[in-house]
N, C-alpha and C positions, 0 to 999 in steps of 0.2 A: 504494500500500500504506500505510504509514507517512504519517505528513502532511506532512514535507518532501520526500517522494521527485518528483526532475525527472524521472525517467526516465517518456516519450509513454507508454511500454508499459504500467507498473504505474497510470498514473492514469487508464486507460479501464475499470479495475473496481472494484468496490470491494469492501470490506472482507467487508462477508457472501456473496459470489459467491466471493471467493477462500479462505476457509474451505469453503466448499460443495466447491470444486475439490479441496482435500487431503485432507477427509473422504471424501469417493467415490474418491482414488485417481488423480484424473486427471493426467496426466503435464503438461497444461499449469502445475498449481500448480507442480509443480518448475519448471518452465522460465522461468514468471514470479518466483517466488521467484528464481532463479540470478542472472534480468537485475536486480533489484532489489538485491541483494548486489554485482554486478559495477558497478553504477550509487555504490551507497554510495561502495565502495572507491576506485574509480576519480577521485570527490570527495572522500573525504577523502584522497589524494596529493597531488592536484592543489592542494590549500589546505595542505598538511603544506610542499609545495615551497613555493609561497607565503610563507608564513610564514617559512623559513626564510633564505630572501632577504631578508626585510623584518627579521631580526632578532627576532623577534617568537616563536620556537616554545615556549621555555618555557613562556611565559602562555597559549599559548593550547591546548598539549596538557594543562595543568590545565582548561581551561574543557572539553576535547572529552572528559576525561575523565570530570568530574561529569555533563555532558549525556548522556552514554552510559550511567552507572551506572544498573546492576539496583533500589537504591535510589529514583532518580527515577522507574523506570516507575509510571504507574497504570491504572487500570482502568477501563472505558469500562460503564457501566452500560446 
């Protein structure tokens, strides 16, 4: 989906197939969307723990904050 997504699932389509998929309604976009979200989440814990071992979370939920922000999106012409 997204261009850093790991998750096997989401990087066997792409981008204009899985719009295709939510515009007609079909229950696979949910479902790939779901694993894509449960894939995010699941990494940003895993690195939130990380982090918080290492001493390191304040700095670095400022940096996951800016990378996240609605701000930073652009738009793909």
């Amino acid at each position: 989906m997204s261009g850093g997504s790991g998750s096997s699932r989401c990087r066997n389509f792409s981008k204009a197939y899985l719009r295709h998929l939510f515009i007609a309604g079909e229950i696979l976009a949910l479902e790939l969307a779901s694993i894509h979200n449960l894939y995010f989440y699941l990494k940003l814990m895993r690195t939130a723990r990380e982090k918080i071992i290492e001493g390191r979370f304040s700095e670095w939920k400022k940096e996951i904050l800016k990378s996240v922000s609605l701000n930073n999106i652009t738009t793909e012409a």
